[in-house]
C-alpha positions as CSV (number, residue, x, y, z in Angstrom):
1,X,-85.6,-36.7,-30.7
2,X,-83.8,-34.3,-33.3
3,X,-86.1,-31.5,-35.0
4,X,-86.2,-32.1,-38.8
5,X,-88.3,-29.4,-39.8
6,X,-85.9,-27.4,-39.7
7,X,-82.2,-27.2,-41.8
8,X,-79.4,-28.3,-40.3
9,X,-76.8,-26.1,-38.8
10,X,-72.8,-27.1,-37.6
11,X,-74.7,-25.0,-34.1
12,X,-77.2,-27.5,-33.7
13,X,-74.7,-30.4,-34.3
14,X,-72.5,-28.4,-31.4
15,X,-69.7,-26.7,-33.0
16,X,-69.7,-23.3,-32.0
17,X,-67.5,-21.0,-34.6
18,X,-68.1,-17.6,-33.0
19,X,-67.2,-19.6,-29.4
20,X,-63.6,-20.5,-31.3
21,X,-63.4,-16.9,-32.3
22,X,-63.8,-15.6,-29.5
23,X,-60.6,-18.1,-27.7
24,X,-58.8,-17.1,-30.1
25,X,-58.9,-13.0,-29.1
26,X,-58.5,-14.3,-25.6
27,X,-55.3,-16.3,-26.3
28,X,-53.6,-13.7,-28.4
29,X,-51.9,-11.6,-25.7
30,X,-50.7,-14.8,-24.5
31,X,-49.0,-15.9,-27.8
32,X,-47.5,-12.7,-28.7
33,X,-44.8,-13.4,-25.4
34,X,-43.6,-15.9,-27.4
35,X,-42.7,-13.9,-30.1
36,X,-38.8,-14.0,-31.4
37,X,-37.2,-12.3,-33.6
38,X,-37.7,-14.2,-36.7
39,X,-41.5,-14.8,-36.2
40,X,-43.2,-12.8,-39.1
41,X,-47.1,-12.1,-38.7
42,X,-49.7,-13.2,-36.1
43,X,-52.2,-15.4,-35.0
44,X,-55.1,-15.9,-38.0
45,X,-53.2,-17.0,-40.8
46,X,-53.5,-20.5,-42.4
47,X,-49.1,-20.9,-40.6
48,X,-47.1,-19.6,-38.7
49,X,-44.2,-18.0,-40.5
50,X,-40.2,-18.5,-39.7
51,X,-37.8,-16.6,-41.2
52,X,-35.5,-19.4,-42.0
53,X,-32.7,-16.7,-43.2
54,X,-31.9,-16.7,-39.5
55,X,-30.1,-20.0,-39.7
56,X,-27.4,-18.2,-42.5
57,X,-25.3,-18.3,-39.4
58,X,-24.5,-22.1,-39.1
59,X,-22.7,-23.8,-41.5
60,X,-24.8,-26.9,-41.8
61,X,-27.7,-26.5,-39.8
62,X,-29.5,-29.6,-38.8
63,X,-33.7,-29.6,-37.8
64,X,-34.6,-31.3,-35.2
65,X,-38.6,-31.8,-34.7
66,X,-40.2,-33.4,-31.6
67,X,-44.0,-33.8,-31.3
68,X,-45.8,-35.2,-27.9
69,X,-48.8,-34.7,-25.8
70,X,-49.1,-35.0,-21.7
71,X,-51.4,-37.7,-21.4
72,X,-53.7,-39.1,-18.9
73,X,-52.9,-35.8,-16.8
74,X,-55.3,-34.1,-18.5
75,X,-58.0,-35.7,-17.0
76,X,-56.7,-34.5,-13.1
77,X,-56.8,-31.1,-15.0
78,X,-60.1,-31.6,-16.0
79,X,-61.3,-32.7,-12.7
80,X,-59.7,-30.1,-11.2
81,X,-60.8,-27.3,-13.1
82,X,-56.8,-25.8,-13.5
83,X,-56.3,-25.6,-17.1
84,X,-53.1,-22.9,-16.8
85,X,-50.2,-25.6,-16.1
86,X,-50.7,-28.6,-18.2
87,X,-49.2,-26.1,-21.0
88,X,-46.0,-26.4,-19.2
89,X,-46.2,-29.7,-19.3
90,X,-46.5,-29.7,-22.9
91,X,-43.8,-27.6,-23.8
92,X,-41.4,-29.4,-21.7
93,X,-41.9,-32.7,-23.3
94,X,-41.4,-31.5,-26.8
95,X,-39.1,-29.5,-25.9
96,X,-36.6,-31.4,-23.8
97,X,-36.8,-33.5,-26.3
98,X,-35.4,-31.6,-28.9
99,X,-32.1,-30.4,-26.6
100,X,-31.2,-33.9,-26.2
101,X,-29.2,-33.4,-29.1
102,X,-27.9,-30.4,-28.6
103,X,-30.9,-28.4,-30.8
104,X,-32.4,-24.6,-29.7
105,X,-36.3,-25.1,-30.0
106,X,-37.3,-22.3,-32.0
107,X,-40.6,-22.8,-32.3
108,X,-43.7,-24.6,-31.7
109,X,-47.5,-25.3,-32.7
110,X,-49.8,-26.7,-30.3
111,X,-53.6,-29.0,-30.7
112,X,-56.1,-28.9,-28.9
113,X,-59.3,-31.0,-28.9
114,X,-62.3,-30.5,-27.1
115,X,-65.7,-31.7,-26.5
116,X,-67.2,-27.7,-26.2
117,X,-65.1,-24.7,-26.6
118,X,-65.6,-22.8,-23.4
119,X,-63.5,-19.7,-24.4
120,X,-62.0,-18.9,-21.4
121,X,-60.7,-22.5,-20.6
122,X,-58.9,-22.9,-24.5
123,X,-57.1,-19.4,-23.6
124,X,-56.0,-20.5,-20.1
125,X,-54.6,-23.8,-21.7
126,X,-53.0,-21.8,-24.5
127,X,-51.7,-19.4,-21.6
128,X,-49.6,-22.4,-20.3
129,X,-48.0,-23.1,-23.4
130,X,-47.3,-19.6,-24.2
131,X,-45.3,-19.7,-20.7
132,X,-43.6,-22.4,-21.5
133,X,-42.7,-21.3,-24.6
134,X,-41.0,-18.5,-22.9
135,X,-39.0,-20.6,-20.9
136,X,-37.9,-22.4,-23.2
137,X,-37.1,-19.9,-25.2
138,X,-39.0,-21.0,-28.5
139,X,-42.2,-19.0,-30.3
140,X,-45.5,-20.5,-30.3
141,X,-46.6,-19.8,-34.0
142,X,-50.0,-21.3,-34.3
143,X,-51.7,-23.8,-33.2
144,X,-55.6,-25.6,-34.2
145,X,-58.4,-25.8,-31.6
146,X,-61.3,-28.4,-33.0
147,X,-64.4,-29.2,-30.9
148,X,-65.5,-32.5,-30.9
149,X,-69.3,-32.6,-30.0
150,X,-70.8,-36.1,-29.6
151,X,-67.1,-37.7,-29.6
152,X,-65.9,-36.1,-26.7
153,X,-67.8,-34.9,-23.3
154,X,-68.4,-31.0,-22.8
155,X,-65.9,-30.8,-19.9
156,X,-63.3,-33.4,-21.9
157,X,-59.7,-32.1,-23.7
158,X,-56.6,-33.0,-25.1
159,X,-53.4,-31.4,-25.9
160,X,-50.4,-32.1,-28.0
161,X,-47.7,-29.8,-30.1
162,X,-44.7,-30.4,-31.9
163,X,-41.7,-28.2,-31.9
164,X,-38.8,-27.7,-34.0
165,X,-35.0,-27.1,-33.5
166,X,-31.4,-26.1,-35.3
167,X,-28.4,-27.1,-34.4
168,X,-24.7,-27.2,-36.1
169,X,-24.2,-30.4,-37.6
170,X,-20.5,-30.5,-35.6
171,X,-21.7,-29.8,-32.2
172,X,-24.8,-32.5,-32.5
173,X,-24.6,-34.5,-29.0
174,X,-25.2,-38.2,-28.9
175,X,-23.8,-41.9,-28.4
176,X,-21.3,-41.6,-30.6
177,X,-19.3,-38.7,-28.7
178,X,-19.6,-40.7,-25.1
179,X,-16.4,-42.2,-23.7
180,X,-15.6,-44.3,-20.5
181,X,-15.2,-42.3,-17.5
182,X,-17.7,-40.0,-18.4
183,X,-19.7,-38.6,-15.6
184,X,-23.6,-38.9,-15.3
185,X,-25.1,-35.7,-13.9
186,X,-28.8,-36.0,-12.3
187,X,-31.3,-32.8,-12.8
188,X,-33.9,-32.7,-10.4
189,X,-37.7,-33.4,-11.7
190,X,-39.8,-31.6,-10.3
191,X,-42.4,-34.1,-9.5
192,X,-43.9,-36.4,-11.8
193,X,-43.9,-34.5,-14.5
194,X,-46.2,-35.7,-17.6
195,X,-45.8,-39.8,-17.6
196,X,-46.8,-42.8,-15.7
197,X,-50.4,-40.9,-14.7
198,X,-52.1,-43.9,-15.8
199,X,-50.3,-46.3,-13.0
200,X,-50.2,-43.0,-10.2
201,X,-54.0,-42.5,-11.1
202,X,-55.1,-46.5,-10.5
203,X,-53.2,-46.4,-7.4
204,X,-54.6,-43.4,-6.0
205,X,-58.1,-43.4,-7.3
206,X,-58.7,-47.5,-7.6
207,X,-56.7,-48.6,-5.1
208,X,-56.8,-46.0,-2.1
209,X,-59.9,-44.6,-2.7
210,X,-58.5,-41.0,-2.2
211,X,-59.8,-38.0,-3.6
212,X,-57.9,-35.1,-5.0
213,X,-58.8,-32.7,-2.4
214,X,-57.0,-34.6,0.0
215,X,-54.2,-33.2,2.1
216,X,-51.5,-35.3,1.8
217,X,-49.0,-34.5,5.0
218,X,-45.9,-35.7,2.8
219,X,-46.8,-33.3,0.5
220,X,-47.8,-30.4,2.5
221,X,-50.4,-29.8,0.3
222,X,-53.6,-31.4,-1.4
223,X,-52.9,-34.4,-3.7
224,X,-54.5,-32.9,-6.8
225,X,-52.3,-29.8,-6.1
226,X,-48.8,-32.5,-6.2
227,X,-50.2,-34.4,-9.4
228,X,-50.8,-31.3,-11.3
229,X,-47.1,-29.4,-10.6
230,X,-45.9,-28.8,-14.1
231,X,-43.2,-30.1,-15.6
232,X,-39.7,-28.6,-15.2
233,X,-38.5,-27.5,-18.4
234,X,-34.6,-27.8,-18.9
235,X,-34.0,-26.7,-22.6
236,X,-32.0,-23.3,-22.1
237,X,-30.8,-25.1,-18.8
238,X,-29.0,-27.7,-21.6
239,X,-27.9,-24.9,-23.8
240,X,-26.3,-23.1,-21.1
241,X,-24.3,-26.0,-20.0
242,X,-23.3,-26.7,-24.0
243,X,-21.9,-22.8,-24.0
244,X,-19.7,-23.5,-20.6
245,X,-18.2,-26.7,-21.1
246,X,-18.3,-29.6,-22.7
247,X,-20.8,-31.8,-23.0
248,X,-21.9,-34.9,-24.9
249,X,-25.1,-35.9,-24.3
250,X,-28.4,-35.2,-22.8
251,X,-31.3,-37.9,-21.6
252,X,-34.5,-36.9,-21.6
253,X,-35.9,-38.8,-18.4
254,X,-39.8,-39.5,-19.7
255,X,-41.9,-42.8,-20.0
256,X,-40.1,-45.9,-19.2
257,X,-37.7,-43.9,-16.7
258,X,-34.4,-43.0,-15.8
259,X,-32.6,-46.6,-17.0
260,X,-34.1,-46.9,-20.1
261,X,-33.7,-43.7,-21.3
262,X,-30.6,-43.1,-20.6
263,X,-29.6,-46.3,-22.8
264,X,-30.6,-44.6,-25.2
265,X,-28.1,-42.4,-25.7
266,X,-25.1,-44.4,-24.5
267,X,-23.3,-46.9,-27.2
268,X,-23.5,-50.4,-27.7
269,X,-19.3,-51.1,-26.2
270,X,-19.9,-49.2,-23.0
271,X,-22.5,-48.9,-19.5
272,X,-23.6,-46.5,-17.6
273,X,-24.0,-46.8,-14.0
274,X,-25.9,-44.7,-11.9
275,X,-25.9,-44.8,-8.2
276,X,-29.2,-44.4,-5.9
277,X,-27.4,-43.3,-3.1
278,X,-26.2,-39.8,-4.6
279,X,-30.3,-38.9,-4.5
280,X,-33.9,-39.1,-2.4
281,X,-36.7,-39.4,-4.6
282,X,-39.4,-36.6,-4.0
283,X,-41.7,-37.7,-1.3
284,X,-44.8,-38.8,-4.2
285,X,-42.6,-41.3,-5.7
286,X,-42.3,-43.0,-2.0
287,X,-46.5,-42.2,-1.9
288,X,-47.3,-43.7,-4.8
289,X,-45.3,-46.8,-4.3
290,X,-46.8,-47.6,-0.8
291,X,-50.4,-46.5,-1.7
292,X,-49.9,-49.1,-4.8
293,X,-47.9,-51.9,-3.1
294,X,-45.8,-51.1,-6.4
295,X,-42.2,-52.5,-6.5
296,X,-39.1,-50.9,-7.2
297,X,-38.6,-52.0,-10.5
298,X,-42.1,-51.3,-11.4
299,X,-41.7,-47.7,-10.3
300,X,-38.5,-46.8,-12.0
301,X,-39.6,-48.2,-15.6
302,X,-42.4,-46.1,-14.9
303,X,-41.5,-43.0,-13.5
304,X,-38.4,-40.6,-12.9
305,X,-37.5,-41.5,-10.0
306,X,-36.8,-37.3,-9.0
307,X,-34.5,-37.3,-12.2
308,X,-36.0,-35.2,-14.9
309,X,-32.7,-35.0,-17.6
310,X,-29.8,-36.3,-17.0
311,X,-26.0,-34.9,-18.9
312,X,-23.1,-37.0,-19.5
313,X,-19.8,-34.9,-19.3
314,X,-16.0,-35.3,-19.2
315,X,-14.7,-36.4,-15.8
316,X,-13.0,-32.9,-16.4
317,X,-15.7,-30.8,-16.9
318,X,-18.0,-31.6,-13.9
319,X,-17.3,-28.8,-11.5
320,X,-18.0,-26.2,-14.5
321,X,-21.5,-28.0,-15.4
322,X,-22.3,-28.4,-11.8
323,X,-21.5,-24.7,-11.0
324,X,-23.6,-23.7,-14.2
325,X,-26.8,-25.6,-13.4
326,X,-26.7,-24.2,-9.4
327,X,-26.0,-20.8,-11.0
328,X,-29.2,-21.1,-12.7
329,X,-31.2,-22.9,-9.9
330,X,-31.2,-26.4,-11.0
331,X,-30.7,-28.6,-8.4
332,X,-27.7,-31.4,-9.7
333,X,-24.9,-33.7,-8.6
334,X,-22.4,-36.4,-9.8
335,X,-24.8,-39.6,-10.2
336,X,-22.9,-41.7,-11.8
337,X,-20.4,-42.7,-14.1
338,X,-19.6,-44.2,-17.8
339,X,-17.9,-47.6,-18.1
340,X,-17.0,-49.9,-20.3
341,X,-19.6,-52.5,-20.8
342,X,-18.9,-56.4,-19.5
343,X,-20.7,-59.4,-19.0
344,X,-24.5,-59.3,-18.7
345,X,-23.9,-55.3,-18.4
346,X,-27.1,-53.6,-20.5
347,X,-26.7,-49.6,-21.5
348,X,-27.8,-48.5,-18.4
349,X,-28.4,-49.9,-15.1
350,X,-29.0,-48.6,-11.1
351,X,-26.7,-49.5,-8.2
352,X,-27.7,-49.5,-4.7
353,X,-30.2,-47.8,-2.3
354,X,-31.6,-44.8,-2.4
355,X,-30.8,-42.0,0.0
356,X,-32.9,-41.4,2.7
């Protein structure tokens, strides 16, 4: 039973000011890597400030903004007590998003919810976006932490950011600059990255009874270690490939997998066919599907499938884009091609079996 002989306090209903303070010194370090350029001031203020005069250089510069959050893999964070990663995958999904069409992130703000402020956890979190700002090359310029008492559990969290990008109105990828004989060009995820948790976590917690400490001999490793590898961001991956050669569009492989998204960027006349055989899925997408009894189809309009972004080039420009990513060490190959579209063809489709 509450005490009301006494006033009440925002302490005694659990939010704990000088707690948030005190994440905020501990993240600072970690935000100012971020830092471009045109970021003026610091962590404190009510916004983060750009200096728009930057973008004097295009000649019509178009925004892009992307906002997203990681989902049910916060909870394996949570259980697992790592809270430096799941900033990664953050960043790459807002990200990644944003050099679909051919846009630099420049910066981003980030959310973050919690039950209790526990200092040191908020700036570890934090310490993963900052990261993956950096290799994305964008500025984290602010960001809100809010404690939740009675809504949320102690332990519990969530993340989400949004980011926003420029690019010149002329060089803006998409459908529309797709032609037939286009080549498909597979980037390696690097695991699950941040979608279809809620189908991986039924099978392996509801269905096999496993436990996150356990070592998994496909893996090499524990399965809470393979669940929680961060997401590969791509974003100055992209960009590099748009300053080689040419290039006219991107697909963000995310929730509802490769297919699906990659119909999305490929127009109504024409089909793109991508070939199994040209890859081997990682060894936790084979995992997951025997642990679950989960079909084929039910996988791949789930998850990636060991295809995190995919690029869709000239026929002619192939060898320079494949030579770019290996520079960089991405891992990518020829997985398909753009033709036009017939019968019962939809935007996108898969052909085959899978390498083994």
């Amino acid at each position: 039973m509450s005490d009301t002989t006494t006033g009440a306090s925002y302490a005694a209903a659990g939010v704990d000011i000088e707690a948030g303070d005190r994440a905020v010194e501990l993240m600072k370090e970690w935000v100012k890597k971020t830092k471009r350029p045109e970021v003026l001031g610091g962590l404190g203020g009510f916004a983060g400030l750009f200096d728009a005069s930057a973008l004097k250089r295009y000649e019509r510069p178009l925004l892009a903004s992307a906002t997203d959050g990681v989902g049910t893999k916060v909870d394996l964070a949570r259980k697992m007590g790592v809270y430096d990663t799941i900033g990664h995958d953050l960043v790459g999904m807002v990200v990644d998003d944003l050099v679909v069409c051919g846009a630099e992130p420049l910066f981003m703000t980030d959310y973050i919810c919690v039950g209790k402020v526990h200092p040191e956890r908020v700036a570890a979190i934090v310490k993963g976006i900052a990261e993956g700002c950096v290799l994305a090359g964008c500025a984290l310029v602010g960001g809100e932490t809010a404690e939740h008492p009675g809504l949320l559990g102690e332990d519990d969290f969530d993340v989400a950011g949004a980011g926003t990008g420029v690019v010149e109105a002329d060089q803006l990828l998409g459908a529309d600059r797709i032609r037939t004989g286009d080549a498909v060009i597979a980037m390696a995820s690097s695991g699950l990255h941040s979608n279809g948790y809620s189908l991986v976590r039924h099978v392996v917690f509801d269905r096999a009874g496993w436990s996150l400490d356990r070592e998994v001999q496909e893996f090499g490793r524990t399965l809470g270690e393979e669940l929680l590898e961060p997401t590969k961001i791509y974003s100055l991956d992209c960009l590099a490939l748009t300053r080689t050669t040419e290039v006219h569009a991107f697909s963000h492989v995310t929730g509802g997998g490769l297919a699906a998204n990659l119909a999305r960027v490929v127009p109504d006349a024409l089909h793109a066919r991508v070939d199994r055989s040209t890859w081997t899925p990682g060894a936790v997408f084979d995992v997951v599907g025997r642990a679950g009894n989960v079909e084929r189809l039910e996988l791949e309009k789930t998850l990636n499938m060991g295809v995190g972004m995919i690029a869709v080039v000239p026929a002619d420009s192939v060898d320079t884009a494949l030579t770019t990513l290996a520079d960089r060490g991405v891992r990518a190959w020829v997985a398909g091609e753009i033709t036009e579209r017939g019968g019962h063809a939809t935007g996108a489709a898969l052909s085959g079996d899978y390498a083994s």
